[in-house]
C-alpha positions as CSV (number, residue, x, y, z in Angstrom):
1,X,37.5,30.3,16.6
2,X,36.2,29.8,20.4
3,X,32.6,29.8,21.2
4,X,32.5,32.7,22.7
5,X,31.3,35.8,21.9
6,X,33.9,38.8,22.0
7,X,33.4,41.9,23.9
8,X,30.7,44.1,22.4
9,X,29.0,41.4,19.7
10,X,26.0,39.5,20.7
11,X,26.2,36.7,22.1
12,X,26.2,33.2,20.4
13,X,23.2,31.6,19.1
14,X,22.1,29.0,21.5
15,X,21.0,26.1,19.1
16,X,18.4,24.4,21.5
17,X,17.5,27.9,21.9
18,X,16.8,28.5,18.4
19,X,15.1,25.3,17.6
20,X,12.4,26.3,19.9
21,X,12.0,29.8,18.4
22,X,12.2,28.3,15.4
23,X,9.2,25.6,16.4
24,X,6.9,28.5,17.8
25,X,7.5,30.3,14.9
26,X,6.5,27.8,12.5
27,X,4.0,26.3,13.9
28,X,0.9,28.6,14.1
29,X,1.7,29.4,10.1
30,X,1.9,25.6,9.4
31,X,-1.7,25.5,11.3
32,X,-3.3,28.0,9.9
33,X,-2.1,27.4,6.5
34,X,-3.7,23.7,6.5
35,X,-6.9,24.9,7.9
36,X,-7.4,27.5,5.3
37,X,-6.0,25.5,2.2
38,X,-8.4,22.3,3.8
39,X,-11.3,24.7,3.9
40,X,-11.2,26.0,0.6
41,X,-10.2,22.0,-1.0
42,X,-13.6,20.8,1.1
43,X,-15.6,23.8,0.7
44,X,-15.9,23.8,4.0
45,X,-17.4,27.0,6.1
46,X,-14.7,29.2,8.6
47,X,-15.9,28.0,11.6
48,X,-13.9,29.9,14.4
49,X,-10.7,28.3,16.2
50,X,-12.4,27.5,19.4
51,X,-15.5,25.6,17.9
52,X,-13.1,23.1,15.8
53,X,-11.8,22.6,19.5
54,X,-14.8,21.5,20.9
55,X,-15.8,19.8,17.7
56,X,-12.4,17.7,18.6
57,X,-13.1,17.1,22.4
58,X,-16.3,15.5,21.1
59,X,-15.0,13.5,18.1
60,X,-15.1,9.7,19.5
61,X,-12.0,9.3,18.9
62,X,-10.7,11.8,20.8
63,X,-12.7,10.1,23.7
64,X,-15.3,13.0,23.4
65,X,-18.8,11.6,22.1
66,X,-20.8,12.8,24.4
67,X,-19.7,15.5,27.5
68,X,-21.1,18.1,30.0
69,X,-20.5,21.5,29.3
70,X,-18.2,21.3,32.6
71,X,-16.3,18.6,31.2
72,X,-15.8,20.4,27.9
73,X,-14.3,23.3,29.9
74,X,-11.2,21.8,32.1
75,X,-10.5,19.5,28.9
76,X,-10.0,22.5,26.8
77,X,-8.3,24.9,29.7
78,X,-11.2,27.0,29.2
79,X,-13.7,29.1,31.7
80,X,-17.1,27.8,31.7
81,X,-18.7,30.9,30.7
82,X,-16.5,30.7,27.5
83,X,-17.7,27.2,26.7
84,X,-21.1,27.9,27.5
85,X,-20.9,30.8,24.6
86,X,-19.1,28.4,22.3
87,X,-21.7,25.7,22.9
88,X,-25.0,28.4,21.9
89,X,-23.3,29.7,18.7
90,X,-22.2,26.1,17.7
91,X,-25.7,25.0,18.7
92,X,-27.3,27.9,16.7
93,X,-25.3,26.4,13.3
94,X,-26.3,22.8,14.1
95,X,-22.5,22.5,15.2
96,X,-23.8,20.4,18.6
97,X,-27.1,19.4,20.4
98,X,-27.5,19.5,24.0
99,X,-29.9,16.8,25.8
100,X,-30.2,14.9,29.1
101,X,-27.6,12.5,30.0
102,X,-28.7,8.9,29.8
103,X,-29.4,7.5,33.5
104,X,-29.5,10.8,34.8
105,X,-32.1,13.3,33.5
106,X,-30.3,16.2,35.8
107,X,-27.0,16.5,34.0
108,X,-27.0,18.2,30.5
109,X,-24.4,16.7,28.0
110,X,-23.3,17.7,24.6
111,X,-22.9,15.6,21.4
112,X,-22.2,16.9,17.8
113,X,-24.9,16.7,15.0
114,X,-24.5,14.4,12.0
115,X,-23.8,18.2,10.2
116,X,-20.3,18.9,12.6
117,X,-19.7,14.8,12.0
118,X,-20.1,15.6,7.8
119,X,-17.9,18.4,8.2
120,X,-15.3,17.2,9.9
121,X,-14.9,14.4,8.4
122,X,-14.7,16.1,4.9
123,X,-11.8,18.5,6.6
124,X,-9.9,15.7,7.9
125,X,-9.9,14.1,4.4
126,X,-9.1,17.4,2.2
127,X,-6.0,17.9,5.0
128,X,-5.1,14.5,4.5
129,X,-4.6,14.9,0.9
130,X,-3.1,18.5,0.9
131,X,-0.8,16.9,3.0
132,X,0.3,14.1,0.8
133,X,0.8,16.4,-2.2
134,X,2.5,18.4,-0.3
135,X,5.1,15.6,1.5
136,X,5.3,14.3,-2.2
137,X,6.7,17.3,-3.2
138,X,9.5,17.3,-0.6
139,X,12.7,15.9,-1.2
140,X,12.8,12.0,0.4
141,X,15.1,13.3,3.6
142,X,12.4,16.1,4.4
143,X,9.5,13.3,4.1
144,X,11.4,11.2,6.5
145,X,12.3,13.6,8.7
146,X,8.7,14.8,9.0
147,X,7.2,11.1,9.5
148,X,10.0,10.5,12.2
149,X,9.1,13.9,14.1
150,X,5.3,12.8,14.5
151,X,5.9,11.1,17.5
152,X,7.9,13.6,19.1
153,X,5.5,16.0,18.4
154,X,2.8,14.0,19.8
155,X,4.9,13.8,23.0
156,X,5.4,17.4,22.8
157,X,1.9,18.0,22.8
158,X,1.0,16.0,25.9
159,X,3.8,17.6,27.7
160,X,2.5,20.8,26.8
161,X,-1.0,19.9,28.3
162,X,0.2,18.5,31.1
163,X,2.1,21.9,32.0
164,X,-1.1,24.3,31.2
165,X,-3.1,22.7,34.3
């Protein structure tokens, strides 16, 4: 049988093509899925999308600690405005503080409050072990091929960041 597609059918699946749809489609499910599973394991509160991304601007490991509200903005592709909203609701649950930058009593920065620190750090360990029980239950050539696509994803990630400036 040739790869083509006879007159009238549709055409052939395009596998690089489908990988990606496939990846899109999987993704978003796999995310939300984890937080929502993490949230109920931790007893955790739903705290909104957007916040857990400025939590994770401002984690130290991401390189975050401490950040103006301008800052916060371009590293998370978002308008000001936005982040300035996000920043008064998070401050209002003791998410973040605001206070003047060290050396330089004109420039405001954010940090997160040992609450947003307790939090996070109880989310990041019920999704670590939701996700062990659940690679556990996988068959030993899904668990590799999950620990080998890490890096790759990783990549994929940066590449994707780079391309949304």
């Amino acid at each position: 049988m040739s790869g083509r597609a006879a007159a009238g059918s549709p055409p052939a699946a395009d596998p690089a093509g489908d990988a990606e749809s496939r990846l899109a489609a999987v993704i978003s499910p796999l995310r939300r899925t984890l937080l929502a599973a993490a949230r109920e394991r931790g007893d955790l509160p739903d705290i909104p999308d957007a916040q857990i991304e400025v939590v994770r601007a401002l984690l130290p490991s991401s390189g975050g600690a401490e950040r103006g509200p301008a800052e916060l903005a371009e590293a998370l592709h978002l308008n000001r405005s936005t982040v300035s909203n996000l920043l008064g609701a998070m401050e209002a649950d003791g998410l973040v503080e605001r206070r003047r930058a060290e050396g330089d009593g004109r420039r405001v920065v954010v940090v997160l409050s040992t609450r947003a620190l307790d939090l996070f750090g109880r989310f990041d360990q019920a999704a670590g072990e939701l996700l062990r029980d659940a690679l556990a239950a996988l068959d030993p050539g899904d668990r590799a091929a999950v620990a080998a696509a890490v890096p790759a994803l990783e990549r994929l990630t940066e590449a994707l960041r780079g391309g949304a400036r």
